[in-house]
N, CA, C and O atoms as a MOPAC input file, in Angstrom:
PM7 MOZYME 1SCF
protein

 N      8.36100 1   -39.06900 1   -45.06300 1
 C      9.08500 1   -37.79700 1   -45.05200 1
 C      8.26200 1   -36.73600 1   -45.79000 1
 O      7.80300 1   -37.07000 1   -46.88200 1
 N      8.03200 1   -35.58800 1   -45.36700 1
 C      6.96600 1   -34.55600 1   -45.70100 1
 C      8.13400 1   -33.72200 1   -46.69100 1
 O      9.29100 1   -33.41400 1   -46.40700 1
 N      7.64300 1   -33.57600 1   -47.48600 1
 C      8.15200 1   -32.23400 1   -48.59200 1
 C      8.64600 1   -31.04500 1   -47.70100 1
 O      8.44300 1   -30.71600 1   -46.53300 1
 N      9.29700 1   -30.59300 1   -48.62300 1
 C      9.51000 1   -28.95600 1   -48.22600 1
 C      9.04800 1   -28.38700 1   -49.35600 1
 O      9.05300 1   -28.73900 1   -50.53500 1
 N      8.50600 1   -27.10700 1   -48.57700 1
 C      7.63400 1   -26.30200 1   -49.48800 1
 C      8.83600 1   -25.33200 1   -50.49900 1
 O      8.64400 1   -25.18700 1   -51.70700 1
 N      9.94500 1   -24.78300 1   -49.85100 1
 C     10.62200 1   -24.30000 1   -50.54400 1
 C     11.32600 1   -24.92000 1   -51.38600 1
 O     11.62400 1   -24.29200 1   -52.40200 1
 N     11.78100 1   -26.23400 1   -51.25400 1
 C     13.02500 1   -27.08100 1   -52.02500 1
 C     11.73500 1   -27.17200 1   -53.22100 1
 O     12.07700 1   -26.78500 1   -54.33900 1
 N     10.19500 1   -27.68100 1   -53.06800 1
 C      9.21900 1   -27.62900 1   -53.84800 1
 C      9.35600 1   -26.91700 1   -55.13100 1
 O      9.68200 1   -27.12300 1   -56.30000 1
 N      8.93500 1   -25.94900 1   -54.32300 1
 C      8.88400 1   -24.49200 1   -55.20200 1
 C     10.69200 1   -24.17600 1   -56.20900 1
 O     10.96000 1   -23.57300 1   -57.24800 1
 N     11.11300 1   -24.56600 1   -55.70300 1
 C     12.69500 1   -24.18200 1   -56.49500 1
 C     12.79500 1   -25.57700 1   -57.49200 1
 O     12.98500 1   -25.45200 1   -58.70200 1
 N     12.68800 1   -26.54500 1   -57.02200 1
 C     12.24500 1   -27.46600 1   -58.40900 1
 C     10.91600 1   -27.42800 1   -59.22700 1
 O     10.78100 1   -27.97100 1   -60.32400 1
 N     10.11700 1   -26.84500 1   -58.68200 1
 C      8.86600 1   -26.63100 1   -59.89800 1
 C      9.17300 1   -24.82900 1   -60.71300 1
 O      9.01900 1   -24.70500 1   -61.92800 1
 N      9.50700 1   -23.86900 1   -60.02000 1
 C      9.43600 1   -22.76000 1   -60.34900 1
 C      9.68700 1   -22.54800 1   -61.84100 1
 O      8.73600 1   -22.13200 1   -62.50200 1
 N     11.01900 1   -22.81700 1   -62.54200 1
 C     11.09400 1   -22.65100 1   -63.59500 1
 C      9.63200 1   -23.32000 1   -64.50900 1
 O      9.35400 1   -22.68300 1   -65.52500 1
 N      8.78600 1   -24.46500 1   -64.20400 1
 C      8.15400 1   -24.59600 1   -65.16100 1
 C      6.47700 1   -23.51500 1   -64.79000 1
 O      5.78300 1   -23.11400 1   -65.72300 1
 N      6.16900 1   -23.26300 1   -63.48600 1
 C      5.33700 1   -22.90500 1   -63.07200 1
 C      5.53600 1   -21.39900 1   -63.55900 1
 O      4.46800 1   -20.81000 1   -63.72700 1
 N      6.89400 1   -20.52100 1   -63.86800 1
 C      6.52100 1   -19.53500 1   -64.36400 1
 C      6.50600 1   -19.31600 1   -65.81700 1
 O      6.06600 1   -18.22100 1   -66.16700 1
 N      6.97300 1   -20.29100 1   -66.92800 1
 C      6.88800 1   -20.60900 1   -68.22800 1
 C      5.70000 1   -20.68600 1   -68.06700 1
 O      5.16900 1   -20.06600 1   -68.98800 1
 N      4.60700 1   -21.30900 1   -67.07900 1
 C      3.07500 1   -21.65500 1   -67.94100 1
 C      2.46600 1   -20.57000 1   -66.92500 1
 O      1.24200 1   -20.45100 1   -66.96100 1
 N      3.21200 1   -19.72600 1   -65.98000 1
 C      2.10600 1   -17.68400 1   -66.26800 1
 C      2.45200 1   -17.13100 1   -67.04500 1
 O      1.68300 1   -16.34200 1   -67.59500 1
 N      3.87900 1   -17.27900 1   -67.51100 1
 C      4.01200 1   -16.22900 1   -68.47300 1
 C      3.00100 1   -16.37800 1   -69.88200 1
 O      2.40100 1   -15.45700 1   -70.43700 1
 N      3.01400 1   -17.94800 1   -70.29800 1
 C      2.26700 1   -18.13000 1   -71.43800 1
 C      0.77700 1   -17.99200 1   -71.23200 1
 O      0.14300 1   -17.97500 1   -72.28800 1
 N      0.00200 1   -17.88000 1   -70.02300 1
 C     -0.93400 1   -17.81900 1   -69.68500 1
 C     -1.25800 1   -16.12100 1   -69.80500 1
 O     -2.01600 1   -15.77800 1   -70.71200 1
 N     -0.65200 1   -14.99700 1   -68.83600 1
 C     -0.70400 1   -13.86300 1   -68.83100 1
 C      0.27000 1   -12.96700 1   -69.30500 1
 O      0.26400 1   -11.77200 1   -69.00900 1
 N      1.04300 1   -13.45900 1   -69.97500 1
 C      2.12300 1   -12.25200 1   -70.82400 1
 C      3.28200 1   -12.39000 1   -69.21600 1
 O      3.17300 1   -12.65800 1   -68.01900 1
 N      4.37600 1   -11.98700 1   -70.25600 1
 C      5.68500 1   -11.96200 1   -69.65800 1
 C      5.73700 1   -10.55500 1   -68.23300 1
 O      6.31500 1   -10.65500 1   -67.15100 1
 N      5.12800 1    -9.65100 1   -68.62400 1
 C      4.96800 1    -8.38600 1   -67.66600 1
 C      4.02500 1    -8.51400 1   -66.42000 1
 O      4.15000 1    -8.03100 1   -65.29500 1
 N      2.81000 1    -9.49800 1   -67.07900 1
 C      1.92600 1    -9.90600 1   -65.62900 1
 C      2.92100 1   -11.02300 1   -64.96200 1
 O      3.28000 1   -10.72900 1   -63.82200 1
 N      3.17800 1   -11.65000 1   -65.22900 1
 C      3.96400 1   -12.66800 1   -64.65200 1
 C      4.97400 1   -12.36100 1   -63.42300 1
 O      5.19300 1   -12.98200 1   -62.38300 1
 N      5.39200 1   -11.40800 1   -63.84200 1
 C      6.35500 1   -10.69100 1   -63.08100 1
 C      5.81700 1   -10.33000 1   -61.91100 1
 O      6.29700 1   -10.52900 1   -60.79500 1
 N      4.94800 1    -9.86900 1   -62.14700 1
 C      4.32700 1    -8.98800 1   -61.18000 1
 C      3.43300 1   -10.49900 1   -60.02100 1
 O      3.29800 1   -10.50900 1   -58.79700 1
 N      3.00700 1   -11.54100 1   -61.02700 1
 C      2.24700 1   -12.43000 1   -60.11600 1
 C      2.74200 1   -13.53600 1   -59.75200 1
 O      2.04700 1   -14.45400 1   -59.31800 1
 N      4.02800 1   -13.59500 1   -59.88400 1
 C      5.13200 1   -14.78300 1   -59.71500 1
 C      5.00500 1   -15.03200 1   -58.28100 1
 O      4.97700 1   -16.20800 1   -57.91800 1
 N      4.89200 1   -13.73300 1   -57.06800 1
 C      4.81300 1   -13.64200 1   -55.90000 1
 C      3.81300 1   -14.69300 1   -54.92600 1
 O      3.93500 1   -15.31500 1   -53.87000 1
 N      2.81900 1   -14.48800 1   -55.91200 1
 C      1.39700 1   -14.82300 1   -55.24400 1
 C      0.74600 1   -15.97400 1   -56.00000 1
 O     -0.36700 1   -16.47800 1   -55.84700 1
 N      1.82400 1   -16.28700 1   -56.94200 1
 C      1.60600 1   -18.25000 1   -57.31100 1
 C      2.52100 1   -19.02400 1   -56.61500 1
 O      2.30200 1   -20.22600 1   -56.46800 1
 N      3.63000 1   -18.44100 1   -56.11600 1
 C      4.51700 1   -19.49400 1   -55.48800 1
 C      3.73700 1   -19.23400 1   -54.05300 1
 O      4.04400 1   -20.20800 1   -53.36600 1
 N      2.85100 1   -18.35100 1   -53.26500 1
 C      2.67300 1   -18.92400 1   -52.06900 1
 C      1.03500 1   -19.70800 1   -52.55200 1
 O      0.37200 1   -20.34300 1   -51.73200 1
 N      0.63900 1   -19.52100 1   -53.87100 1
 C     -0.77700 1   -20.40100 1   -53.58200 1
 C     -0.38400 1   -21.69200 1   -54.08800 1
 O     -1.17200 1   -22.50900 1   -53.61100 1
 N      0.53800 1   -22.31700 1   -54.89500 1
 C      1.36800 1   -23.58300 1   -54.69000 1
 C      1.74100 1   -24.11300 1   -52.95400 1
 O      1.32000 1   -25.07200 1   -52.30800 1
 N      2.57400 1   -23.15900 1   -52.65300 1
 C      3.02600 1   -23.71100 1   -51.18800 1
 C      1.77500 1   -23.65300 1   -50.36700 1
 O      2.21800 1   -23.78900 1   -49.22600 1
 N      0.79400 1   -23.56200 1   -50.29200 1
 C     -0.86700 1   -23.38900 1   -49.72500 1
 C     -1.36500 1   -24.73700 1   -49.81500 1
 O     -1.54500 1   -25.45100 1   -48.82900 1
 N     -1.63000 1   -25.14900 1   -51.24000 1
 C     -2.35100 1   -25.56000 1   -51.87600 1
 C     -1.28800 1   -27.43000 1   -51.63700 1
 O     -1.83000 1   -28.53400 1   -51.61200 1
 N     -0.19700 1   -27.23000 1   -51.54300 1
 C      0.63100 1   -28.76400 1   -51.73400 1
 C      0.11500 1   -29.63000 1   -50.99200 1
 O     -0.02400 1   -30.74400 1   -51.49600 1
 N     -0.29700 1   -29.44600 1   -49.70300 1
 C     -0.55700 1   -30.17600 1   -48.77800 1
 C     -2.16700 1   -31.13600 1   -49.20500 1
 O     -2.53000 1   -32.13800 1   -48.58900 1
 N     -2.97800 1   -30.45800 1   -50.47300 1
 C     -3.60200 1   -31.20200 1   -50.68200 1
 C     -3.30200 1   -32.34000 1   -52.18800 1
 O     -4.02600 1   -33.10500 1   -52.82600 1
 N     -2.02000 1   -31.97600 1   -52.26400 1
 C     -1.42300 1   -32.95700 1   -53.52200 1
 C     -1.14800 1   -33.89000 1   -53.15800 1
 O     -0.27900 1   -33.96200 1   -52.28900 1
 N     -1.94500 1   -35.34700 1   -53.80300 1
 C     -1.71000 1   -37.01600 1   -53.36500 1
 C     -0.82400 1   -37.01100 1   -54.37400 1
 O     -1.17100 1   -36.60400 1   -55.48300 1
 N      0.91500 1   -37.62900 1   -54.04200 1
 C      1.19300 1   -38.14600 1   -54.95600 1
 C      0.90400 1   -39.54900 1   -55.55500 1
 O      1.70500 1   -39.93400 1   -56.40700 1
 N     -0.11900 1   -40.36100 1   -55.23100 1
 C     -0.81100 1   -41.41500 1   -55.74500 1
 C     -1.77800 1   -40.98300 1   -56.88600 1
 O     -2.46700 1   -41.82900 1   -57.45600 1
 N     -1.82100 1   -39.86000 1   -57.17000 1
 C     -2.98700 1   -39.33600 1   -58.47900 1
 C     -1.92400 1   -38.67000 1   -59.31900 1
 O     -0.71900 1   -38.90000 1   -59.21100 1
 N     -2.48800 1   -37.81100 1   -60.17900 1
 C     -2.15000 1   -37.34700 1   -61.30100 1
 C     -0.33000 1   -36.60200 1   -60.88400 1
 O     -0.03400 1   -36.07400 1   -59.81200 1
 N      0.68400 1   -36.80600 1   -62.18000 1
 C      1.47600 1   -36.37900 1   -61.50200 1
 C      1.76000 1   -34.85600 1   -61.19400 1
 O      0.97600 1   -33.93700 1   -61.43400 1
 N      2.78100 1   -34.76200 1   -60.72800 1
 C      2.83400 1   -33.51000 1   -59.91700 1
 C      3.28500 1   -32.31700 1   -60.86700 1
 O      3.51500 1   -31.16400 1   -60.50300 1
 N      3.37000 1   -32.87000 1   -62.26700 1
 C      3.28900 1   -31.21000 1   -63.26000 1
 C      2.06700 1   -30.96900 1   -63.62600 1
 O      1.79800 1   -29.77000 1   -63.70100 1
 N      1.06000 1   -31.85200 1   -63.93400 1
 C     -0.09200 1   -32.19400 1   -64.11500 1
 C     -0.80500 1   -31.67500 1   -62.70600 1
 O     -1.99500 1   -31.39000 1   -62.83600 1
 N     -0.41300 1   -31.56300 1   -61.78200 1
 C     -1.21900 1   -31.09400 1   -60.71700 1
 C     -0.56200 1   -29.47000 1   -60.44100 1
 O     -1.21200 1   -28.53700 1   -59.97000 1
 N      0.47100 1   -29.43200 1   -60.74400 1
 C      0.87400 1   -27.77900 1   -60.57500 1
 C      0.16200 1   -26.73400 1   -61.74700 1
 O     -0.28400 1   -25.60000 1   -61.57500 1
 N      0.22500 1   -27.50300 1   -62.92400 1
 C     -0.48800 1   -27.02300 1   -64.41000 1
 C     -1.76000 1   -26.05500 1   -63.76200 1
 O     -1.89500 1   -24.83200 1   -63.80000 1
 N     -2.83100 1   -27.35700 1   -63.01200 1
 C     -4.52500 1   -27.25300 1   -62.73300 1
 C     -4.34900 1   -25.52400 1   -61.43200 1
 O     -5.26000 1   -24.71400 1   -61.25700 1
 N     -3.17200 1   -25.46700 1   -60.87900 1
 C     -2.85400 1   -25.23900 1   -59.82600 1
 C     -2.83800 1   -23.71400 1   -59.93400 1
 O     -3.31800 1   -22.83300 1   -59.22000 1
 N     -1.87500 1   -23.68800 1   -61.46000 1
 C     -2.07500 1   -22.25800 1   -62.12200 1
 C     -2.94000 1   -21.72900 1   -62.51300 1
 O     -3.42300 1   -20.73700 1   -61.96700 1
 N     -3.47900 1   -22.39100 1   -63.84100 1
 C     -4.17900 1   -22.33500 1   -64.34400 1
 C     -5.99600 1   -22.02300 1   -63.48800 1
 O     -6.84400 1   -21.31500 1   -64.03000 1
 N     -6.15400 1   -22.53200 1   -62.51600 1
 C     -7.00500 1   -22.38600 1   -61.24700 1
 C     -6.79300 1   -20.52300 1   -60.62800 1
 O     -7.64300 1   -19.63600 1   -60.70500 1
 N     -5.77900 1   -20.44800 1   -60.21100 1
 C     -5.16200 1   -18.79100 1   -60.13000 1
 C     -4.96200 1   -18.02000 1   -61.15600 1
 O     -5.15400 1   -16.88200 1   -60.72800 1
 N     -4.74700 1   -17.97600 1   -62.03000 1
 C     -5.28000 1   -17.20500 1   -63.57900 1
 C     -6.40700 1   -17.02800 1   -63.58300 1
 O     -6.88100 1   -15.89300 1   -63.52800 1
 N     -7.42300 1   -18.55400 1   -63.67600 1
 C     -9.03000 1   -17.81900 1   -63.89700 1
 C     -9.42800 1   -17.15600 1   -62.73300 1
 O    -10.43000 1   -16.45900 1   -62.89500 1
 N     -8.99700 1   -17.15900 1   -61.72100 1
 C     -9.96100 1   -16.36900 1   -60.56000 1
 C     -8.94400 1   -14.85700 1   -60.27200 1
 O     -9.54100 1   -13.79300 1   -60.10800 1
 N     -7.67000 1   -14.88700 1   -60.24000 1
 C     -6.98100 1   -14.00600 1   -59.97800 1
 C     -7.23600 1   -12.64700 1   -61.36900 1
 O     -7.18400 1   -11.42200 1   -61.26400 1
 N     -7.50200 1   -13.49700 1   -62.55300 1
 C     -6.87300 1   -12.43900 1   -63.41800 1
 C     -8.19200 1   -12.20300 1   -64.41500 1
 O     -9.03500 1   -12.96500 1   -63.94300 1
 N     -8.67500 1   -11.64900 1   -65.34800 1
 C     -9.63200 1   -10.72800 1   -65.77700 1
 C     -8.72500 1   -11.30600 1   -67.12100 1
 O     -7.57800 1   -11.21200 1   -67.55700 1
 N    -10.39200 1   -12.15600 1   -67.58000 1
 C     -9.63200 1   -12.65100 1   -68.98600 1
 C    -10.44500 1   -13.87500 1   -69.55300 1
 O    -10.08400 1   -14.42700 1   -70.59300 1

């Protein structure tokens, strides 16, 4: 059975925007909340859940879009 990208995103969201906000301040966050939940829903299809788990892979996921997205 294949994931859904949205049911995904609504069980990870709360932690995925706790670690932009702590990453880029509460005001960027806002503004980039948009364009991490579609590079999560992008990006899932290459998540094995046989490897690292899946907060541990959303963490790399952000943190990956911070350094390239953001000036810092």
């Amino acid at each position: 059975m294949e994931a859904d990208p949205e049911e995904l995103w609504w069980r990870v969201s709360e932690r995925a925007i706790a670690r932009l906000r702590s990453a880029i301040g509460v005001f960027a966050a806002e503004r980039e909340t948009s364009q991490v939940r579609v590079r999560v829903i992008d990006e899932l299809a290459a998540y094995d859940p046989e490897r690292p788990p899946l907060d541990a892979w959303l963490d790399v996921v952000i943190d990956r879009y911070c350094a390239e997205r953001l000036p810092g």
